[in-house]
C-alpha positions in Angstrom: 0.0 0.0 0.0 1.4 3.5 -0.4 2.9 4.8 2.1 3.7 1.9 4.1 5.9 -0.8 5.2 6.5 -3.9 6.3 9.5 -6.0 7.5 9.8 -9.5 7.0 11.6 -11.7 9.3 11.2 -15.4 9.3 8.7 -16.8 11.7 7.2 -13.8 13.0 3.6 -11.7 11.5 4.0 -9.3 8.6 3.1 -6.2 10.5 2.7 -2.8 7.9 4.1 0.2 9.3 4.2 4.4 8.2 6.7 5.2 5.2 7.5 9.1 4.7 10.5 9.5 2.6 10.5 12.9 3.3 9.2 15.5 5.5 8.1 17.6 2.6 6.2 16.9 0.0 4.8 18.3 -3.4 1.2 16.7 -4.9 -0.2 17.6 -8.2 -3.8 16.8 -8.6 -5.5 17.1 -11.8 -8.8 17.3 -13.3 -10.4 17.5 -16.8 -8.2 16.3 -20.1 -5.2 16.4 -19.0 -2.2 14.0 -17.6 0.2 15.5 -15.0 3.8 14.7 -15.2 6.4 16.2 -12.4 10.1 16.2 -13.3 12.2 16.5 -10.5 15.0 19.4 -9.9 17.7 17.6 -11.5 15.7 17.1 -14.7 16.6 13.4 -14.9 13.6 11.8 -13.5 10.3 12.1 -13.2 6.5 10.7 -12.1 3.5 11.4 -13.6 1.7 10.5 -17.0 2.7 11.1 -20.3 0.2 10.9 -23.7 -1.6 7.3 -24.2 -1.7 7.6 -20.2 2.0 5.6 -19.9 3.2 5.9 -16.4 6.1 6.9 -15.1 7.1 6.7 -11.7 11.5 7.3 -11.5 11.1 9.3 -7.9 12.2 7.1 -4.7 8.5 7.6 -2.5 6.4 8.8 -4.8 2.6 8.2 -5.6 1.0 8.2 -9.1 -2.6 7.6 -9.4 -5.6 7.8 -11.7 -8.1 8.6 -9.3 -11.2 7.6 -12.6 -12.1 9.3 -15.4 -10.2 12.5 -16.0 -8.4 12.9 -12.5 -5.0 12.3 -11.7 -3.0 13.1 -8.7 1.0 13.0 -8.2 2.3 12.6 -5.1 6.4 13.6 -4.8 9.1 14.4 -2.2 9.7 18.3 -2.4 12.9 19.0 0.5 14.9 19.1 -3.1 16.5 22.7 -4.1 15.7 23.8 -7.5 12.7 23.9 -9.8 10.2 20.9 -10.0 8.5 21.3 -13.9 5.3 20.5 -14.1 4.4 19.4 -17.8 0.1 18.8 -18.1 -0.5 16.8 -21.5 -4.0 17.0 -22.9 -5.5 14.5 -23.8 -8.8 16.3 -24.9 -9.6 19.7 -26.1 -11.6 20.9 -22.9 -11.1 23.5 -19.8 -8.7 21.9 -16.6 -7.5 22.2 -13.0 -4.7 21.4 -11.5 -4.0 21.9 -8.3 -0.8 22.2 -6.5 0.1 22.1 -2.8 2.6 21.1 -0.8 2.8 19.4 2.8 5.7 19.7 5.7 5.2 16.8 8.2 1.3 16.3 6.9 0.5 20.0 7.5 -0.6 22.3 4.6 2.3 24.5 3.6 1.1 26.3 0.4 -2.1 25.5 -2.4 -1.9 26.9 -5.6 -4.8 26.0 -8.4 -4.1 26.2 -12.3 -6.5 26.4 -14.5 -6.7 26.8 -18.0 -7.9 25.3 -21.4 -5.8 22.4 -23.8 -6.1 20.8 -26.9 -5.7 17.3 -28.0 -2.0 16.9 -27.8 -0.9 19.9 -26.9 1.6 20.3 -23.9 1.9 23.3 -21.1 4.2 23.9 -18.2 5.0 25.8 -15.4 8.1 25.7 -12.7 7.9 25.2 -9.1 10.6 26.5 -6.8 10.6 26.0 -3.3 12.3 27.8 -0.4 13.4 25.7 1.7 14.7 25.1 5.5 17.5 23.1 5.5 19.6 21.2 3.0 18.6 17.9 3.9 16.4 16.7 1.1 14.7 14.0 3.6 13.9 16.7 6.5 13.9 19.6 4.2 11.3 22.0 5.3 9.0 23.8 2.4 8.3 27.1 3.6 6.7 28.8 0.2 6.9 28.5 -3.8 6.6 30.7 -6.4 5.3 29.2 -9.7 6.1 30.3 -13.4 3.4 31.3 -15.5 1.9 28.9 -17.1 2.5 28.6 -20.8 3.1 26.3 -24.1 5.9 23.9 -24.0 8.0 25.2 -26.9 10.0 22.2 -27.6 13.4 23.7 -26.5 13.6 21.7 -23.4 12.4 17.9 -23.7 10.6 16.2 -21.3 13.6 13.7 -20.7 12.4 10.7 -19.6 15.0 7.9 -18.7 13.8 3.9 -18.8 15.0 1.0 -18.2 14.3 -2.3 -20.1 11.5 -4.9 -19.5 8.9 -2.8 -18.1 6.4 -4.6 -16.0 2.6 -4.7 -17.7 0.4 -3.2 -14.5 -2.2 -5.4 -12.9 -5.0 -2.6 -13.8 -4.4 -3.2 -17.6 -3.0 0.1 -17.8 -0.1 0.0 -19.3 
């Protein structure tokens, strides 16, 4: 289950326990035709959904999750200096919201909502920067962002996506 754990040892109960990779943490929810897709400040990995609803999910303790029809909600650790890009994918040609927050030890630290209109295909993104307390990335505190406008991705900065061979099918049929 997400956000737990469990430790095996041979001969006693399985018992699941809380798993927070880090104190922060940044979560994208999404509704209406599009797919959310958060690359992290180093702009090597990523989570989040791409077009034809592939997953990706690169980001040690994170969450991605369709949540049924058009909503979609990803879940990452934010104590990390430096931008997170936020890339929304449409899938239709309809009005959408996304709506961004952030979280320090469960507690709300900031909510921001985006909304706006996309086409079939088309591809629009906006930064995140955090300011932090501390350097630690796993007790990092998030203290406010401030958020790019958003616009059109222009093609001059790919959504790099690293994989690895023999991806595993899903058990949902979502591949």
């Amino acid at each position: 289950m997400p956000g737990r754990r469990a430790r095996a040892v041979f001969g006693s109960p399985v018992v699941p326990e809380p798993f927070v990779p880090s104190a922060s943490v940044l979560e994208v929810r999404t509704s209406g035709p599009v797919l959310p897709l958060l690359r992290m400040p180093d702009g090597r990995i990523a989570a989040g959904f791409l077009a034809g609803e592939v997953e990706v999910n690169q980001v040690f303790g994170s969450l991605t999750e369709r949540q049924g029809g058009d909503r979609w909600l990803v879940e990452v650790p934010a104590g990390y200096e430096g931008p997170y890009t936020l890339i929304l994918t449409g899938t239709g040609t309809a009005s959408f919201v996304a709506k961004v927050s952030a979280r320090y030890g469960g507690v709300a630290v900031y909510r921001q909502e985006l909304k706006g209109d996309v086409s079939q295909g088309e591809r629009l993104f906006t930064r995140i920067t955090h300011d932090l307390n501390g350097k630690d990335p796993k007790t990092a505190r998030v203290i406010e962002a401030s958020f790019e406008g958003l616009r059109t991705w222009d093609g001059g900065e790919p959504a790099a996506i690293v994989t690895g061979p023999g991806a595993v099918p899903r058990r949902d049929g979502l591949n």
